[in-house]
N, CA, C and O atoms as CSV, one atom per row, in Angstrom:
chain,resi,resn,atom,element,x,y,z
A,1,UNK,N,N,-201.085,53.183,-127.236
A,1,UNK,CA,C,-200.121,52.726,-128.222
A,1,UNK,C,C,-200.039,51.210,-128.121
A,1,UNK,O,O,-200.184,50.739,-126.993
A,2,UNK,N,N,-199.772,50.165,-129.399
A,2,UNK,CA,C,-200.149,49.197,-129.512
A,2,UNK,C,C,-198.304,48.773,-129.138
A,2,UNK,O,O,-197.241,49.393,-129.140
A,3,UNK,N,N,-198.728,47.453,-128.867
A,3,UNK,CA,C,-197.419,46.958,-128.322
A,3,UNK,C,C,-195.897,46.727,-129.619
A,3,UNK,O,O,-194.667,46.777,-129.623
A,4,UNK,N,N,-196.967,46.484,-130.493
A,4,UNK,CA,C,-195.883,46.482,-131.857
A,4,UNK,C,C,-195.305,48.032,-132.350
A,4,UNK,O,O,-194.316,48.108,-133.078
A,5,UNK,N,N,-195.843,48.928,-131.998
A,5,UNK,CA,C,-195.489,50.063,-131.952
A,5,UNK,C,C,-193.940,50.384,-130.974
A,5,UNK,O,O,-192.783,50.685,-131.267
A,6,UNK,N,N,-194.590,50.158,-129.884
A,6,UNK,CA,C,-193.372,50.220,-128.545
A,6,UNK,C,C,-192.389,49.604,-128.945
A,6,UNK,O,O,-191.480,50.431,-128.877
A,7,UNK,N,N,-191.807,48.267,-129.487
A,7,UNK,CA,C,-190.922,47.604,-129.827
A,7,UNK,C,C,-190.546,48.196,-130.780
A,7,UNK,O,O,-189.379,48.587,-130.806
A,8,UNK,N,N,-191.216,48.387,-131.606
A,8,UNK,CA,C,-190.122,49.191,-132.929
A,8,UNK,C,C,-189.509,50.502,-132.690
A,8,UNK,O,O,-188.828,51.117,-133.510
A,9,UNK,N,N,-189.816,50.896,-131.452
A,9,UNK,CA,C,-189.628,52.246,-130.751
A,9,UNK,C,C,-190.086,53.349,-131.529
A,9,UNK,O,O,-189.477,54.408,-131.681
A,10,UNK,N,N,-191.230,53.032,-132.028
A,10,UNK,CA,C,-192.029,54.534,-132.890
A,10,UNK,C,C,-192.357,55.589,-131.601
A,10,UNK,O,O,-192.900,55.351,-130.522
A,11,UNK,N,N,-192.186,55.984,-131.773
A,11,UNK,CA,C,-193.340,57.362,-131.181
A,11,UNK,C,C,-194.491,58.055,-131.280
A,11,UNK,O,O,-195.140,58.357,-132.282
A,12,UNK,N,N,-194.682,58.281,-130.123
A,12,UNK,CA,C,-196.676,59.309,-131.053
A,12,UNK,C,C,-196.539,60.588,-131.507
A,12,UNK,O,O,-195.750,61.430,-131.079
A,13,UNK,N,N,-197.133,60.676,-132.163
A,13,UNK,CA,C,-197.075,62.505,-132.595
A,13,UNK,C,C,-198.032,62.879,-132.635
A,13,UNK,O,O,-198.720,62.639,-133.627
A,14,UNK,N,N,-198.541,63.660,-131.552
A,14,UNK,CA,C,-199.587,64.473,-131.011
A,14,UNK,C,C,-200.629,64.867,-132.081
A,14,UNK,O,O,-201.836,64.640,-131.989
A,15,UNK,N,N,-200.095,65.402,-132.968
A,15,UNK,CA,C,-201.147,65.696,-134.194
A,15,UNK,C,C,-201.977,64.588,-134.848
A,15,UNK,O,O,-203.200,64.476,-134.935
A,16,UNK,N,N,-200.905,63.732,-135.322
A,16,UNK,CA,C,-201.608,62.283,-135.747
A,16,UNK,C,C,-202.289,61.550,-134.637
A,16,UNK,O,O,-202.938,60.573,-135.012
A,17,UNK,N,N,-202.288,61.788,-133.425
A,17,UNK,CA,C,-202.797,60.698,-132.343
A,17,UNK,C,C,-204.625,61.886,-132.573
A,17,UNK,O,O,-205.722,61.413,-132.870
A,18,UNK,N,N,-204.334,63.294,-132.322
A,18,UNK,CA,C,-205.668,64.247,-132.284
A,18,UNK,C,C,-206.433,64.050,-133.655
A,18,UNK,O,O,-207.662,64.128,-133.630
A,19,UNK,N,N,-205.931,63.857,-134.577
A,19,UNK,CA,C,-206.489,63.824,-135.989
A,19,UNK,C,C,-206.915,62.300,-135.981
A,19,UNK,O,O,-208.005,62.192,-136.542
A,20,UNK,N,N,-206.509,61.298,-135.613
A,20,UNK,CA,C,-206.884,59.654,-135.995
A,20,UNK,C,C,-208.434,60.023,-134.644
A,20,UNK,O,O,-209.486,59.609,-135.130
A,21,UNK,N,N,-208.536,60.343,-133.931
A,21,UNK,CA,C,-209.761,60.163,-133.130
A,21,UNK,C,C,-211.599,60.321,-133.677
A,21,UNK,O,O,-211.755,61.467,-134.100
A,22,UNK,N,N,-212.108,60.005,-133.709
A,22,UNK,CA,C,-213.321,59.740,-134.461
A,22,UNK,C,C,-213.651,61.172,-134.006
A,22,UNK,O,O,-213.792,62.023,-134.884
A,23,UNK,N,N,-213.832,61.627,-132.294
A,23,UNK,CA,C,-214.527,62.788,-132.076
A,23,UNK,C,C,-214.292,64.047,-132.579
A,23,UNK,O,O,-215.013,65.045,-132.586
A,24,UNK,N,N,-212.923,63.813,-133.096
A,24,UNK,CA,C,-212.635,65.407,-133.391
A,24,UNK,C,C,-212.995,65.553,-134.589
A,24,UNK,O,O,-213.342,66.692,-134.901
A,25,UNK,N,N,-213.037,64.411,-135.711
A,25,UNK,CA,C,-212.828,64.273,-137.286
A,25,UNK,C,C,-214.709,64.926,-136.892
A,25,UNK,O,O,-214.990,66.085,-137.198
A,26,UNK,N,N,-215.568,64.184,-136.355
A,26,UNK,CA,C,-217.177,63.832,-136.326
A,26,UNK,C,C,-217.259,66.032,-136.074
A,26,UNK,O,O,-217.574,66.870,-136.920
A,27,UNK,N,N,-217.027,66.146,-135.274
A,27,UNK,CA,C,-216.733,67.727,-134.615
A,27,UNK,C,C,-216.636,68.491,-135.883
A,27,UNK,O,O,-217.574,69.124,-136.367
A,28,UNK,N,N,-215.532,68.404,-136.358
A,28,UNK,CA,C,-215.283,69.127,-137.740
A,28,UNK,C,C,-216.034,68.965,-139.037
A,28,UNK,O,O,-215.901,69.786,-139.944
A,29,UNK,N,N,-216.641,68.155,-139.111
A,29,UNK,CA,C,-217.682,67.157,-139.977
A,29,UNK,C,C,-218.825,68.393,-139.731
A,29,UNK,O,O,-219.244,69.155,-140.602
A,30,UNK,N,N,-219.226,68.372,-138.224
A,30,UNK,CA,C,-220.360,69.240,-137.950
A,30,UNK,C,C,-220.226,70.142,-138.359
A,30,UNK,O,O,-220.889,70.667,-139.253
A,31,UNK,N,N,-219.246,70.582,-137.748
A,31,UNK,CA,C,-219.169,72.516,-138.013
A,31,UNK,C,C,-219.239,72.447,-139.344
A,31,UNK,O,O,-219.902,73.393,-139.770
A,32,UNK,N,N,-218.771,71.608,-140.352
A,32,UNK,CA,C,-218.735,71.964,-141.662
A,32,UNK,C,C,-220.471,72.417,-142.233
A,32,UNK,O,O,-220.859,73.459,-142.762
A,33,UNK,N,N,-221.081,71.411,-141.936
A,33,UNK,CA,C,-222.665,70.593,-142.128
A,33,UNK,C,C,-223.142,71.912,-142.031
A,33,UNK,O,O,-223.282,72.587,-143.051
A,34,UNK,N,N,-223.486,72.483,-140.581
A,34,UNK,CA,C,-223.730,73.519,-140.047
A,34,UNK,C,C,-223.580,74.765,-140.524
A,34,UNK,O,O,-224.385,75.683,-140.364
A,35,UNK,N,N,-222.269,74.826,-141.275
A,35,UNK,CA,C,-221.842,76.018,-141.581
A,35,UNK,C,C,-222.463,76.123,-143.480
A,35,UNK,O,O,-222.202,76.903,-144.397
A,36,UNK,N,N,-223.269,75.020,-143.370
A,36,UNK,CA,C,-223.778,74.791,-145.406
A,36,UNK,C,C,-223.034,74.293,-145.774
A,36,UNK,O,O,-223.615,73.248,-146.066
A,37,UNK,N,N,-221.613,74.096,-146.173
A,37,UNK,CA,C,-220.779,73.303,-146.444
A,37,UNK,C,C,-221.664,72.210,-147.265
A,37,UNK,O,O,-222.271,71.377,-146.592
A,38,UNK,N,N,-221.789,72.161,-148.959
A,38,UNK,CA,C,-222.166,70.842,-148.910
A,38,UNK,C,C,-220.985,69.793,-149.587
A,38,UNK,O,O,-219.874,70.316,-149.671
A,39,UNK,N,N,-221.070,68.586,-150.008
A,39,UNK,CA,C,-219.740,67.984,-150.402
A,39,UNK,C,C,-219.135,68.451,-151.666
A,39,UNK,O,O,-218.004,68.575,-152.136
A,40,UNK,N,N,-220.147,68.623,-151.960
A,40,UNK,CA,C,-219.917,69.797,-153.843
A,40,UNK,C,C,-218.514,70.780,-153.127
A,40,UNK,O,O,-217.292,70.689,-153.247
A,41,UNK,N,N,-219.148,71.428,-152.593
A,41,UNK,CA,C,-217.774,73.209,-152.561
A,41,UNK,C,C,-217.045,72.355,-151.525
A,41,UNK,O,O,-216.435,73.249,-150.939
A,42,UNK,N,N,-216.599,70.898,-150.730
A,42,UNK,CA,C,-215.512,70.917,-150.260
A,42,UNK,C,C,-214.214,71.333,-150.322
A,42,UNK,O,O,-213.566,71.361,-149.275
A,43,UNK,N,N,-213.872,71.558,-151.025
A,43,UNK,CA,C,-212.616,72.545,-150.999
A,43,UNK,C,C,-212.494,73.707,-150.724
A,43,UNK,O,O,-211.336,74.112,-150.625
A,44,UNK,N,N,-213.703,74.758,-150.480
A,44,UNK,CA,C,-214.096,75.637,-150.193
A,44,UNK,C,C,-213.826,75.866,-148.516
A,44,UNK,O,O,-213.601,76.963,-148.006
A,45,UNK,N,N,-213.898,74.658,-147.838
A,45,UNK,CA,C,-213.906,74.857,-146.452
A,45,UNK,C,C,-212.802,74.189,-145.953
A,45,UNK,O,O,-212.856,73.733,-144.811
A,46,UNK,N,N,-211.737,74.050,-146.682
A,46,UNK,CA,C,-210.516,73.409,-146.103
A,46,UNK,C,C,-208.968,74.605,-146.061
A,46,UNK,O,O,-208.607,75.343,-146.978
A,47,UNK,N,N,-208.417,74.464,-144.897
A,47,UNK,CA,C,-207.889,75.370,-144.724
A,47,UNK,C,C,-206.784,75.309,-145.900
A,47,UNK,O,O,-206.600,74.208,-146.420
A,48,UNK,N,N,-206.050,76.395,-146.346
A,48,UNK,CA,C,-205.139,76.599,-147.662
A,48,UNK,C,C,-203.836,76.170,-147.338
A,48,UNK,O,O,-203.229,76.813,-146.481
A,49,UNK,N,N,-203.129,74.894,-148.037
A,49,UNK,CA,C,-202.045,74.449,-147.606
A,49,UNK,C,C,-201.142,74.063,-149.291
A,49,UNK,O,O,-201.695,73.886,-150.377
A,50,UNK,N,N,-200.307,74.043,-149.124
A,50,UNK,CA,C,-199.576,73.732,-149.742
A,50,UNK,C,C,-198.740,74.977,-150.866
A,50,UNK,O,O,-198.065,75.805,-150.254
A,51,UNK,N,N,-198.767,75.111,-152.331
A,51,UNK,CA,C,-197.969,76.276,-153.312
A,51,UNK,C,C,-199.042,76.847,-152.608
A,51,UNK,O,O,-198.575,77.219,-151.531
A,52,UNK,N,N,-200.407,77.143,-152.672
A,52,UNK,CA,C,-200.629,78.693,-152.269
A,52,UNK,C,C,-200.354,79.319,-151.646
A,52,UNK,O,O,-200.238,80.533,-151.817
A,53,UNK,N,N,-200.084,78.498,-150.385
A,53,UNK,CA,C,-199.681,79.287,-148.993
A,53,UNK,C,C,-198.363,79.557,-149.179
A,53,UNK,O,O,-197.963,80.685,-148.891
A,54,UNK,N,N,-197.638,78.772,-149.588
A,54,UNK,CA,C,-195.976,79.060,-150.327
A,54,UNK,C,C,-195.895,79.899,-150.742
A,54,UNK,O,O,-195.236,80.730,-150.115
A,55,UNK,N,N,-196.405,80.263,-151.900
A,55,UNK,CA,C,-196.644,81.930,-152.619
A,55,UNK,C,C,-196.917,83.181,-151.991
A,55,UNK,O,O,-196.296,84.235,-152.125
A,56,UNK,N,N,-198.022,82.918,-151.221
A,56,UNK,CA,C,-198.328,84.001,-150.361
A,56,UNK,C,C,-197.631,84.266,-149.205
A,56,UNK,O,O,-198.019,85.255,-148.583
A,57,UNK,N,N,-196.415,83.454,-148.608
A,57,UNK,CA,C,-195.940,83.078,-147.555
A,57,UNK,C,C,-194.404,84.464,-147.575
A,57,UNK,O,O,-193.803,85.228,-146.819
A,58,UNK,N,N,-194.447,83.950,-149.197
A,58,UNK,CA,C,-193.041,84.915,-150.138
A,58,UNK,C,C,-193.189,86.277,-149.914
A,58,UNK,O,O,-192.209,86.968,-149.635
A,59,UNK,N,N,-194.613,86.863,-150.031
A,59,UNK,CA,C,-194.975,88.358,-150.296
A,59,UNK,C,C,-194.350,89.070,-149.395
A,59,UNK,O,O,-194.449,88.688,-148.229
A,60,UNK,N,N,-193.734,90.002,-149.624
A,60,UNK,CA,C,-192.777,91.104,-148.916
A,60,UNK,C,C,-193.352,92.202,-148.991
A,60,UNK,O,O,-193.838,92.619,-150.042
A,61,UNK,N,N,-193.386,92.946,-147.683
A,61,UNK,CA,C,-194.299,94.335,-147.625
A,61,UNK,C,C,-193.221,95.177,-147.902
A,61,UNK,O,O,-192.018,94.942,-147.789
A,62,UNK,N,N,-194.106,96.736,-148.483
A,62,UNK,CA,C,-193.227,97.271,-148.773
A,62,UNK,C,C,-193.271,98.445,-148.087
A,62,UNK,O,O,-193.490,99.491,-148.698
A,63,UNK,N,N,-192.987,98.424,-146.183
A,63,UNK,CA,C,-193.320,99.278,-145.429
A,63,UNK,C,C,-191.803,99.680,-145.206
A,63,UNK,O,O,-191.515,100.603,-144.444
């Protein structure tokens, strides 16, 4: 953490510190490559966030 950080008293947040790292982004990059993934169907290989998962989040079983 950079010193202008500390003074303003920010904090780290674990997710953003794992996600800003080159190795993990490069990692996930691969597996994509690997897996055919080409940049065309990117959206295809990104996990489902936002109204969809909202919607589906709603569904009530009817056990």
């Amino acid at each position: 953490m950079d010193a202008r950080r500390r003074r303003s008293g920010e904090l780290p947040v674990a997710a953003s510190e794992l996600f800003s790292s080159t190795e993990v982004l490069g990692r996930m990059a691969m597996q994509r490559m690997l897996a055919g993934l080409s940049t065309r169907c990117y959206p295809t290989g990104l996990e489902p966030v936002g109204e969809r998962v909202e919607r589906s989040a709603r569904s009530t079983s009817k056990s």
